[in-house]
TIMI-2910 file (N, C-alpha, C, CB; in pm, 1 decimal, decimal comma, always signed):
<rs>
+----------+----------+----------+----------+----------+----------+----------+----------+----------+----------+----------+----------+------+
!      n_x !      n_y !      n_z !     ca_x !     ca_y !     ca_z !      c_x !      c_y !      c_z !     cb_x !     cb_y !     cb_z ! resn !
+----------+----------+----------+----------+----------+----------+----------+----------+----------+----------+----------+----------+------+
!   -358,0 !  -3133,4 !  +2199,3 !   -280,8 !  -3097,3 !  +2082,8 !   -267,2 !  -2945,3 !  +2077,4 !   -346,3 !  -3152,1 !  +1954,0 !  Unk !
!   -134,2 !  -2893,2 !  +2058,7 !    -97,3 !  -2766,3 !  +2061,4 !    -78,8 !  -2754,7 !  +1905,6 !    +29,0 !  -2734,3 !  +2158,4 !  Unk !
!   -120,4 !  -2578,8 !  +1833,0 !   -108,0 !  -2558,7 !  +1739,2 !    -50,0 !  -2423,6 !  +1722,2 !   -204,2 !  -2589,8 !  +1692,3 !  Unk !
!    +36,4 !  -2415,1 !  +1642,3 !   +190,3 !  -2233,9 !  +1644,2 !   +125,2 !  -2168,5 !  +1552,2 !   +410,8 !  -2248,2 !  +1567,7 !  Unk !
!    -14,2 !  -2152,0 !  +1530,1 !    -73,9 !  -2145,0 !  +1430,2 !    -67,2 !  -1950,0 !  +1447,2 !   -225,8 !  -2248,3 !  +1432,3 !  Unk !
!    -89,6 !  -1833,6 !  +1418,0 !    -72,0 !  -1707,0 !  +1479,8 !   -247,2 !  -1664,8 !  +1412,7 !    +97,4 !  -1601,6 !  +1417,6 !  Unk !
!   -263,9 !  -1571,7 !  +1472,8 !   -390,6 !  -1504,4 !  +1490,0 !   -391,2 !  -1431,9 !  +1324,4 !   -390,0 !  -1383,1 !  +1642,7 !  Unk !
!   -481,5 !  -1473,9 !  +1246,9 !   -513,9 !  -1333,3 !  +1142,6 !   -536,6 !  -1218,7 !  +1188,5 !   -627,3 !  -1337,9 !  +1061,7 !  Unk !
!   -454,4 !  -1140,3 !  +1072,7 !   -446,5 !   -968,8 !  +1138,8 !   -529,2 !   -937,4 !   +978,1 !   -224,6 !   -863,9 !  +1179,3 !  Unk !
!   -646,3 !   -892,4 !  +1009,4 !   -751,6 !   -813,4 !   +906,9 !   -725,1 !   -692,7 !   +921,7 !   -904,6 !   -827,1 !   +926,9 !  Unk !
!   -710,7 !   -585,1 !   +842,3 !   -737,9 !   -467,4 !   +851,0 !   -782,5 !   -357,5 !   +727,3 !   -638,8 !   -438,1 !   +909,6 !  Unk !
!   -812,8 !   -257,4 !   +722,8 !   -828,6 !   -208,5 !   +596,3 !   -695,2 !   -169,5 !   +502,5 !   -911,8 !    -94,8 !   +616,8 !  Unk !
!   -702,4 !   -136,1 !   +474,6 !   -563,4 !    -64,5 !   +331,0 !   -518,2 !    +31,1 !   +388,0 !   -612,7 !     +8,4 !   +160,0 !  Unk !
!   -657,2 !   +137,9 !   +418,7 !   -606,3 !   +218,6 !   +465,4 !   -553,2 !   +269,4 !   +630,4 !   -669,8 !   +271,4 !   +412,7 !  Unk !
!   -527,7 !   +176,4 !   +695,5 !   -514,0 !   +140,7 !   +809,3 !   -385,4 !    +60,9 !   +843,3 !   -621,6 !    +81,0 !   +835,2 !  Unk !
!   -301,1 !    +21,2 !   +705,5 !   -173,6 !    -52,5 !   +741,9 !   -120,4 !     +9,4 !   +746,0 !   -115,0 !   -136,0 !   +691,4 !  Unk !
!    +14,4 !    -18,0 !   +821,4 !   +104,9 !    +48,0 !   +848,6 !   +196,2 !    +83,9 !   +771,6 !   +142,2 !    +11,0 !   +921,8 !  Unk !
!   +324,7 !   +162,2 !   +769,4 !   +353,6 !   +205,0 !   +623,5 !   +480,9 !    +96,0 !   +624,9 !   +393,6 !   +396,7 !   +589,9 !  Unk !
!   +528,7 !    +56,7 !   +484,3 !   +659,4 !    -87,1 !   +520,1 !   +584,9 !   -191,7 !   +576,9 !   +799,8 !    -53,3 !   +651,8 !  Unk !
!   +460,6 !   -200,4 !   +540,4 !   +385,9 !   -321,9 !   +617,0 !   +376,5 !   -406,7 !   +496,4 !   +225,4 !   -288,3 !   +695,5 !  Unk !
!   +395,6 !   -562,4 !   +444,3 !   +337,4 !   -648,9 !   +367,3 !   +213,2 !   -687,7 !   +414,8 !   +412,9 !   -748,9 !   +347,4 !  Unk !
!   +106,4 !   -702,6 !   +304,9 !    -11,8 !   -762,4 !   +326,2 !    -74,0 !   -847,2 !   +247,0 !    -83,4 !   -688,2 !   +344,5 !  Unk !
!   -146,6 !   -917,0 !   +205,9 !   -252,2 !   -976,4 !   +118,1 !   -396,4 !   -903,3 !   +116,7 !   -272,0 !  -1122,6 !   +163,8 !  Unk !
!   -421,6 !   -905,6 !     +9,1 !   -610,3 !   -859,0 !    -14,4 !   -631,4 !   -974,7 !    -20,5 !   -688,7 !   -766,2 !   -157,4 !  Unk !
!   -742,0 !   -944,4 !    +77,7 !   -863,1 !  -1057,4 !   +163,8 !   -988,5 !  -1020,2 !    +82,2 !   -899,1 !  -1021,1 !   +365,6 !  Unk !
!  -1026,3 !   -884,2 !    +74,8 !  -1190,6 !   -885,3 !    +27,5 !  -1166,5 !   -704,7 !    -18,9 !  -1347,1 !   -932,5 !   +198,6 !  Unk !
!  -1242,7 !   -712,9 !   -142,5 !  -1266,6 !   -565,4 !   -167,3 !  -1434,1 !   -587,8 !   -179,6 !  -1175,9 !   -492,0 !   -321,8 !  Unk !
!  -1485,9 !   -483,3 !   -152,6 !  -1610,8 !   -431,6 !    -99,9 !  -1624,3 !   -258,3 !   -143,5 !  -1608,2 !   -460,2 !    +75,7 !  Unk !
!  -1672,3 !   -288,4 !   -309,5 !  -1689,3 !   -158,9 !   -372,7 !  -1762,5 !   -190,7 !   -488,5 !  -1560,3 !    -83,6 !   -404,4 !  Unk !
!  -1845,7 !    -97,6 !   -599,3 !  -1894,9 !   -147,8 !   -691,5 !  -1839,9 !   -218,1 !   -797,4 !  -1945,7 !    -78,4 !   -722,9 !  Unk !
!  -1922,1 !   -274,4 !   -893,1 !  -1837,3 !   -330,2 !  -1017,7 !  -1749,2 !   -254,5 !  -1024,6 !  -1893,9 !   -342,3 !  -1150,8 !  Unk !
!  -1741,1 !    -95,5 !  -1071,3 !  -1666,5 !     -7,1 !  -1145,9 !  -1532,1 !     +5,3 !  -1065,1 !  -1743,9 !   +130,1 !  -1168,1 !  Unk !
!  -1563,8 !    +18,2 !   -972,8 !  -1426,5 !    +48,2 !   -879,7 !  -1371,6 !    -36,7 !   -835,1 !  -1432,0 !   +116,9 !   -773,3 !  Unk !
!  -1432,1 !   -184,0 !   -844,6 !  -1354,7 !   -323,4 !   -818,1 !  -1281,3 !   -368,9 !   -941,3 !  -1457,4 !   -444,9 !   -775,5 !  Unk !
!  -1322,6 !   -285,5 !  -1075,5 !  -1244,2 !   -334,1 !  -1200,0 !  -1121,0 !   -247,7 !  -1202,7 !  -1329,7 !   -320,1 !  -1343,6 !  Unk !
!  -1115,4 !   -122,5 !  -1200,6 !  -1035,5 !    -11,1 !  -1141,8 !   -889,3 !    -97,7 !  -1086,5 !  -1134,7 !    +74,5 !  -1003,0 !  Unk !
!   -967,7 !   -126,2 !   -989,5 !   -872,7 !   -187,9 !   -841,4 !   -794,9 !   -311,2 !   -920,6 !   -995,8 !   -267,2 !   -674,1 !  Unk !
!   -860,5 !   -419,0 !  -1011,0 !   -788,6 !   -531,7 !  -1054,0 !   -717,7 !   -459,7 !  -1153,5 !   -869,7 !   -658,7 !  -1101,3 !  Unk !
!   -774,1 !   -368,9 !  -1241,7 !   -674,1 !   -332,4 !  -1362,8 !   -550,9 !   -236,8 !  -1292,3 !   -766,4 !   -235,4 !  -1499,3 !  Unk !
!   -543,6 !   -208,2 !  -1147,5 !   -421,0 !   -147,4 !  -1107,7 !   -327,4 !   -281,6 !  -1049,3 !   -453,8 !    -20,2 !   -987,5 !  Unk !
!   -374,6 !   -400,3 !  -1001,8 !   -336,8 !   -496,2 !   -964,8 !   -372,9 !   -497,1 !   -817,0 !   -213,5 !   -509,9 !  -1003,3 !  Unk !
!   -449,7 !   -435,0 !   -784,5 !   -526,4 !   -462,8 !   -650,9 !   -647,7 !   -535,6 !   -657,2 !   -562,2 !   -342,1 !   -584,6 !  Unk !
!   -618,7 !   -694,3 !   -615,3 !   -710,4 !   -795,4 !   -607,7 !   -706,3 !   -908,5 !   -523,1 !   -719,8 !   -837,0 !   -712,1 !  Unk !
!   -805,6 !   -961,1 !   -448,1 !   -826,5 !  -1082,3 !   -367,9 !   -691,0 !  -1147,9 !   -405,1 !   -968,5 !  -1174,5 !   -405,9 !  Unk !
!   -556,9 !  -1194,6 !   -284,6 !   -489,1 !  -1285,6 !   -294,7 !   -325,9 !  -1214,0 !   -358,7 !   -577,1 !  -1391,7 !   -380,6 !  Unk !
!   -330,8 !  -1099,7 !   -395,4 !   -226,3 !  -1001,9 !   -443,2 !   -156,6 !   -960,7 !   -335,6 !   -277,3 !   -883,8 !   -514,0 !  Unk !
!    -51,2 !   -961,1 !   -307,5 !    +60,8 !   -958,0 !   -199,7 !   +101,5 !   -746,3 !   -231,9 !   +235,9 !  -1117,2 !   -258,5 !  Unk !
!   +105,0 !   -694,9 !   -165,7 !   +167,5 !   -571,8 !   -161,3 !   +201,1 !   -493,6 !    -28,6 !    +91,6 !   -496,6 !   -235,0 !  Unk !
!   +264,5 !   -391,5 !    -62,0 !   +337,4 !   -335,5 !    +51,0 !   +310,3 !   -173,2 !    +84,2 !   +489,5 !   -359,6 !    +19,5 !  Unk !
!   +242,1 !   -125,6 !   +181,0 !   +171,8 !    +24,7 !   +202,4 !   +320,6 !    +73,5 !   +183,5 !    +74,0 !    +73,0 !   +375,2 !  Unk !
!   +340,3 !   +173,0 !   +113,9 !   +503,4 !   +292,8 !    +79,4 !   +475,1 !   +408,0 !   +176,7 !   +520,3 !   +385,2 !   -121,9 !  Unk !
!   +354,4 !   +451,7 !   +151,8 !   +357,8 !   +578,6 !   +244,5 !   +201,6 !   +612,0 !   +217,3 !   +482,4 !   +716,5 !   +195,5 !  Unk !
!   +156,1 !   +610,7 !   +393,6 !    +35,7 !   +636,7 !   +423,9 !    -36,9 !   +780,0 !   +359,7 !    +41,7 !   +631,8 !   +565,4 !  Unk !
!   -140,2 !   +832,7 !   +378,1 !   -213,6 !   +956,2 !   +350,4 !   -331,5 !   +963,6 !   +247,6 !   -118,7 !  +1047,3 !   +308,6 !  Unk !
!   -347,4 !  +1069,0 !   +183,3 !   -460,1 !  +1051,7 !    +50,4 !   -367,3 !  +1117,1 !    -90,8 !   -639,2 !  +1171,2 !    +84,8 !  Unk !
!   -331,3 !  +1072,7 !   -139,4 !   -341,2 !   +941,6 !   -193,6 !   -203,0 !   +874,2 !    -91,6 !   -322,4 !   +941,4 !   -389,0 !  Unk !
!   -232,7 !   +715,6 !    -63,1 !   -148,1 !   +669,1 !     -7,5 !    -96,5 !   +588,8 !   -155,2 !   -194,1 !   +596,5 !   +129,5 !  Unk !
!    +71,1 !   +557,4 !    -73,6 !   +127,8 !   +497,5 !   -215,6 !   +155,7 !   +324,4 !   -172,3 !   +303,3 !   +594,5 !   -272,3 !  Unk !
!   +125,8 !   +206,7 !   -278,1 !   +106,7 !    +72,6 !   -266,7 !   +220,5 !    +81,7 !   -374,2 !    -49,1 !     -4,0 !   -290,1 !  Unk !
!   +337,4 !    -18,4 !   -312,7 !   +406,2 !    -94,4 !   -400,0 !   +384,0 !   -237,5 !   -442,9 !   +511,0 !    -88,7 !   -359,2 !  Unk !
!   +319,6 !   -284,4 !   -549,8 !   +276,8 !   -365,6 !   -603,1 !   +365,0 !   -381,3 !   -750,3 !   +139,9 !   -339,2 !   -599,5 !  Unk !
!   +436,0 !   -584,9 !   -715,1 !   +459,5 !   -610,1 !   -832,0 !   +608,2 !   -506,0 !   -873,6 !   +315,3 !   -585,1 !   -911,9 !  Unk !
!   +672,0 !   -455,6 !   -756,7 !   +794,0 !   -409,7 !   -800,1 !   +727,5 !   -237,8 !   -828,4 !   +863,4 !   -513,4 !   -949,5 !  Unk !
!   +607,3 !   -223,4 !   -865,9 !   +603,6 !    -81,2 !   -920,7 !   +529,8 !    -39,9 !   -781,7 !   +513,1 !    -49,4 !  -1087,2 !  Unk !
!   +516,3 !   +146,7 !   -812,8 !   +420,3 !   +193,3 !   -728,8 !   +305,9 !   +281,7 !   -742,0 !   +474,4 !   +235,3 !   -655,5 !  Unk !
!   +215,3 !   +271,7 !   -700,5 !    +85,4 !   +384,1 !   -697,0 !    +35,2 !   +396,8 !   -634,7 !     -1,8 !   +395,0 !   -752,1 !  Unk !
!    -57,6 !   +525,6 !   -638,3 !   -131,6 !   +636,0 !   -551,1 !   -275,6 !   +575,1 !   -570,8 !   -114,0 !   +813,3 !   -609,9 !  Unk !
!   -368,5 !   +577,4 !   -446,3 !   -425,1 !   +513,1 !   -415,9 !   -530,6 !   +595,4 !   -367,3 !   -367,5 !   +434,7 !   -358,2 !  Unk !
!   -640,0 !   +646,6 !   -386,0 !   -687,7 !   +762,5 !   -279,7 !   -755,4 !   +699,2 !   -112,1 !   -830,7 !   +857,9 !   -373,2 !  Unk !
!   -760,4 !   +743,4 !    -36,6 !   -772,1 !   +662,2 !    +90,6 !   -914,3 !   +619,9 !   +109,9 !   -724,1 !   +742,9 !   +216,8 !  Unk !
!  -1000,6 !   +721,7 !    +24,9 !  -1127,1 !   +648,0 !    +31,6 !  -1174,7 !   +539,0 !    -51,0 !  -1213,0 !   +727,9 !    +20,2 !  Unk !
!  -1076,4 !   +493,7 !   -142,1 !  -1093,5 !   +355,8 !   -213,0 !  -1022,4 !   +257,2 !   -133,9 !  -1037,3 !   +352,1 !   -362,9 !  Unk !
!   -940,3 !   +271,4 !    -90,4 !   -816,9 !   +187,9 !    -24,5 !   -909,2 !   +175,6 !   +128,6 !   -627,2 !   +292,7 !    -16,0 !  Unk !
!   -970,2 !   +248,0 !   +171,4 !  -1091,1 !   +189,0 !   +298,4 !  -1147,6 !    +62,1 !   +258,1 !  -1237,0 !   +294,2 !   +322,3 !  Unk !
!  -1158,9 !    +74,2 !   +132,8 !  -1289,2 !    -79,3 !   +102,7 !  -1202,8 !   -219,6 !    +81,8 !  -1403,8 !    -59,6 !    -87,0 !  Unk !
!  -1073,4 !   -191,5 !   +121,4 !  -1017,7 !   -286,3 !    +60,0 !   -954,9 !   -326,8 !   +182,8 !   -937,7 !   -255,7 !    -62,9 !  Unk !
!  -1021,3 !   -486,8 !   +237,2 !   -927,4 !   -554,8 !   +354,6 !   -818,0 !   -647,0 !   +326,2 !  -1007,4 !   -634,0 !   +443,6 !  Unk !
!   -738,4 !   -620,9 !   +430,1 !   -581,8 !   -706,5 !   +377,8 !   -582,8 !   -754,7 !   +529,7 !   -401,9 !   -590,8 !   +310,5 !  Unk !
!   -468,9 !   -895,7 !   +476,5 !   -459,5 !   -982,9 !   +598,9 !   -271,7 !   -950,8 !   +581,1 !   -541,9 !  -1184,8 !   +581,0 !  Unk !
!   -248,6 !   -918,1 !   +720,7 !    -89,8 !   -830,9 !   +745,1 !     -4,4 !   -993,3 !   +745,2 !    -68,9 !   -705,6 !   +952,6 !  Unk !
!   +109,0 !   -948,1 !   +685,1 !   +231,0 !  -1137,1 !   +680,0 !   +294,1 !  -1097,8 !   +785,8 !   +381,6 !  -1188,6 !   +522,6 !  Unk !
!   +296,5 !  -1184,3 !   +848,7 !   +384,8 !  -1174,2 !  +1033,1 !   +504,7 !  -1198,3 !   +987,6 !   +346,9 !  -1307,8 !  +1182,0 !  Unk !
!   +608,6 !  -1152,1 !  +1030,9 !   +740,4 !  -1196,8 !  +1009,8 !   +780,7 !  -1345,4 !  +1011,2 !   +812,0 !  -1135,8 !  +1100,7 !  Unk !
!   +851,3 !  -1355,7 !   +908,0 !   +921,8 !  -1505,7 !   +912,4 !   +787,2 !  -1561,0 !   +845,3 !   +974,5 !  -1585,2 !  +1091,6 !  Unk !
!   +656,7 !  -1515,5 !   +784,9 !   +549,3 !  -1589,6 !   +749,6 !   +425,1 !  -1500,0 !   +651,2 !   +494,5 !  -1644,2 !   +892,5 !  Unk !
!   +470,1 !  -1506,7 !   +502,4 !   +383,5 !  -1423,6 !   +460,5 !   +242,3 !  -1513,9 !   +410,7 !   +456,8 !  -1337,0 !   +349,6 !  Unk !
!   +141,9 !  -1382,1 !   +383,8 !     +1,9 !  -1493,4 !   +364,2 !    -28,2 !  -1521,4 !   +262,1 !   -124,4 !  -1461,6 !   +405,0 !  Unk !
!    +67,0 !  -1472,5 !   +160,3 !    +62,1 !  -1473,6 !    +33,4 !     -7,1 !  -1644,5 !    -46,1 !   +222,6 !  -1430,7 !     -0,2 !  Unk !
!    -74,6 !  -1672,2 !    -75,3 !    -96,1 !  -1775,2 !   -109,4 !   -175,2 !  -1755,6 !   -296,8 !   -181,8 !  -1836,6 !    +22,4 !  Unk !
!   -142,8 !  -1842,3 !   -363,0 !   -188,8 !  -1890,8 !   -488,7 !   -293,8 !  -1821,3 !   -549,6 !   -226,3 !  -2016,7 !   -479,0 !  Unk !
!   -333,2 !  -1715,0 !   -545,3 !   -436,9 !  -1665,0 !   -611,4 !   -417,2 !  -1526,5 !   -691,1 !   -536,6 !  -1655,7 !   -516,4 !  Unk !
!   -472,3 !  -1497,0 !   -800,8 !   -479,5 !  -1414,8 !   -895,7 !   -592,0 !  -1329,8 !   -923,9 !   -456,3 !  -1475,2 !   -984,6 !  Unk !
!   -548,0 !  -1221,5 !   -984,3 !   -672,7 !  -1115,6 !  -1033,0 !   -768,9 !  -1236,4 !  -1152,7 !   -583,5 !   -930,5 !  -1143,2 !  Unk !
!   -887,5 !  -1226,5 !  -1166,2 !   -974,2 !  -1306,8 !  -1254,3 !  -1053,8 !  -1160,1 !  -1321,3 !  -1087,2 !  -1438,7 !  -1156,8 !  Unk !
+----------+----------+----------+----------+----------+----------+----------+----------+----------+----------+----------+----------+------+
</rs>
């Protein structure tokens, strides 16, 4: 049995490419800066798009955009949507 299934692409935030769509997979920071991150709309399962790399890099999320500083955006892994296939799936900030 053959499966067209494609490889997960993990990477950090700050490591995508710029015009790249991604999903957050896992943030890995304290309470304080993981509440931060949901009250900007950066959370496990949130679909967004790197605008332009650097410190602060800019995330278009949700139609809007913001600055991000690169050493928060390190802790934060995203799984990249391959063309023709995003990873976006059913989940929300809690």
């Amino acid at each position: 049995m053959t499966t067209n299934a494609k490889p997960v692409s993990l990477v950090r935030l700050d490591e995508l490419p710029p015009r790249v769509c991604a999903v957050v997979r896992s943030v890995t920071t304290d309470d304080e800066d993981t509440q931060r991150l949901k009250t900007l709309g950066v959370c496990v399962g949130r679909r967004l798009e790197l605008v332009r790399a650097g410190n602060p890099l800019i995330l278009k999320i949700f139609g809007s955009r913001l600055g991000l500083s690169a050493e928060l955006a390190a802790r934060v892994t995203v799984e990249v949507c391959q063309p023709g296939h995003c990873a976006m799936r059913e989940e929300n900030c809690a």
